[in-house]
N, C-alpha and C positions, 0 to 999 in steps of 0.2 A: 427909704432912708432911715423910716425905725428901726431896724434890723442894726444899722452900722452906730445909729444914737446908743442904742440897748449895748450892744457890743463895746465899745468905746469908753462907756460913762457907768458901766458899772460893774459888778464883781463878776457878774457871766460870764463873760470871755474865760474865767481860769477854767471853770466848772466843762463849760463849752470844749473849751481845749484838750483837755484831760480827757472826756468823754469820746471827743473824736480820735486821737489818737489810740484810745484803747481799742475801739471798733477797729480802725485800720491795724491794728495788728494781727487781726487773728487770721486764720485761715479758712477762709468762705467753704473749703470741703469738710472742715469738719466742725459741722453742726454740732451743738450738745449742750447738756445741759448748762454748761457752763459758758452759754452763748452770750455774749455783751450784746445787752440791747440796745441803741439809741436812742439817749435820755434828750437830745436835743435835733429828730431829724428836720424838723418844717423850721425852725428856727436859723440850721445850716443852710439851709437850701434855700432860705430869704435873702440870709447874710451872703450870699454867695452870689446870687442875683443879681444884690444891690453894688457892690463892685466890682462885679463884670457892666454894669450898665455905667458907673461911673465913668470904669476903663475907657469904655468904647464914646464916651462925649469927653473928657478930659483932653485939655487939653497939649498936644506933644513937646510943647517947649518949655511946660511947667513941670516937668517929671524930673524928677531928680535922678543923676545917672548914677549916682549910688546911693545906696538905702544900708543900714546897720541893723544887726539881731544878737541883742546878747545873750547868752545860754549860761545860766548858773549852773555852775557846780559839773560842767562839762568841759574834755577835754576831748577832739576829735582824731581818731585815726579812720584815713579816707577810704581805708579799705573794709571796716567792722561800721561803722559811724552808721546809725538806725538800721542795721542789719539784723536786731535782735538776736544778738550773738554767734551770727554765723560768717564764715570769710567770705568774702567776695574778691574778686581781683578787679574790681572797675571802681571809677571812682563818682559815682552817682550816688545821689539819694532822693529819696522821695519824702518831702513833709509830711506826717501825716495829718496835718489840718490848714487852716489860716494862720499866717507867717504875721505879725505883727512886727514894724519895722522904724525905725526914723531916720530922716537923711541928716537928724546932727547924732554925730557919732558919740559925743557926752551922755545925750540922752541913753542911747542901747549901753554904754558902760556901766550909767547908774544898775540896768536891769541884770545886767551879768552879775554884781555883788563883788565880794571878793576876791572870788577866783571863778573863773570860767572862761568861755573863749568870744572871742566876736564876730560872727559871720557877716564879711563884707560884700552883700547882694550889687552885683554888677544888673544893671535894669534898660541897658544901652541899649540901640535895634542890633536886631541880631542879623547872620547872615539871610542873605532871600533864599524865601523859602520855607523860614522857621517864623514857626508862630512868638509873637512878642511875649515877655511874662506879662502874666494880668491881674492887673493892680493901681491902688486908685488913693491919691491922698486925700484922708478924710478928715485932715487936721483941722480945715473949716466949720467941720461936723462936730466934731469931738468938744467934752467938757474941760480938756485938756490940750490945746490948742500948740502948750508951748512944748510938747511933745513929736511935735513934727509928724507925727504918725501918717504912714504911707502901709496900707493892707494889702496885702495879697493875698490874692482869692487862693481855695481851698485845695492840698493837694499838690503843690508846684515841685517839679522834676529839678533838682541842681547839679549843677559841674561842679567837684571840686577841682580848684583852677590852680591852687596856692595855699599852704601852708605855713604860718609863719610866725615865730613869738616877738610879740612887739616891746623892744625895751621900755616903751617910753609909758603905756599903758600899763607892762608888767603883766600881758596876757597874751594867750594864742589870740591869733589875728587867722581865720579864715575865708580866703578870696572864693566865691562862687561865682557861678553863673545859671540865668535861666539853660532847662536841656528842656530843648522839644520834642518829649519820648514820643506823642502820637505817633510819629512816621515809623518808629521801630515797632511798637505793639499793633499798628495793622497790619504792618509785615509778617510778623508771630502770628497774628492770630487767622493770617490768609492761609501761611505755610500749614500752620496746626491742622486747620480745616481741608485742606488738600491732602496731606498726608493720612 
């Protein structure tokens, strides 16, 4: 629960963030010198730990079934949106690190700023079948309590579900959902392997 204290309650988390995201961008085949190292691996992999272990004792009627994420200084189109500039015709993405969240939607507005948009994390059960998202409110933990904060763990696959500018906010309003890619990337990687 150090891991989520540390994370939480002090400036790490940007440093954290920023560093994992860079590593997730690059492409594992091409090594060189310009390879991103991982300034923070055993520290991700604690923090990661520690809210998955939350997840799995938390209790199911205390989870919020939506959770808010504001994005400064961004505007999403669901077909480019973390595709590092290349098209795609689907409307997924993949986070590249820990999603920091609150289920009061004032709070994520504060952190959008100005202008940006507000990803509204649908966190419902999904159909059977699919793995739940996983994530854990750690607002109990946190020095910041009135922040509602609800983490999800590293890495989470989403739906874009909805698009939408909110008058009332004066922002894009993005509807997502957890996607439970495992089922497709073992399929890929069975296919891969046979062919």
């Amino acid at each position: 629960m150090l891991a989520v204290i540390l994370y939480t309650d002090t400036v790490v988390y940007a440093d954290l963030r920023l560093d994992e995201i860079l590593f997730c961008q690059q492409n594992p085949f091409e090594v060189g010198d310009n390879w991103h190292r991982q300034k923070w691996p055993i520290f991700g992999a604690i923090l990661d730990s520690a809210i998955r272990l939350l997840y799995r004792y938390d209790e199911r009627q205390n989870r919020p079934p939506l959770v808010y994420h504001g994005l400064r200084d961004t505007e999403i189109d669901k077909y480019v949106f973390n595709n590092h500039g290349t098209e795609k015709r689907d409307s997924y993405f993949k986070y590249g690190t820990f999603v920091s969240t609150s289920w009061d939607k004032e709070v994520s507005l504060g952190f959008m700023g100005e202008k940006g948009c507000l990803l509204e994390i649908d966190t419902s059960e999904p159909p059977d079948g699919c793995q739940r998202l996983v994530g854990a409110d750690v607002s109990w933990i946190s020095k910041f309590p009135v922040e509602c904060e609800f983490l999800i763990a590293r890495k989470p696959t989403f739906e874009v579900t909805e698009i939408v500018f909110d008058d009332e906010q004066n922002c894009q309003l993005v509807r997502v959902r957890y996607y439970d890619s495992g089922i497709q990337e073992i399929l890929f990687i069975c296919i891969s392997y046979i062919e």
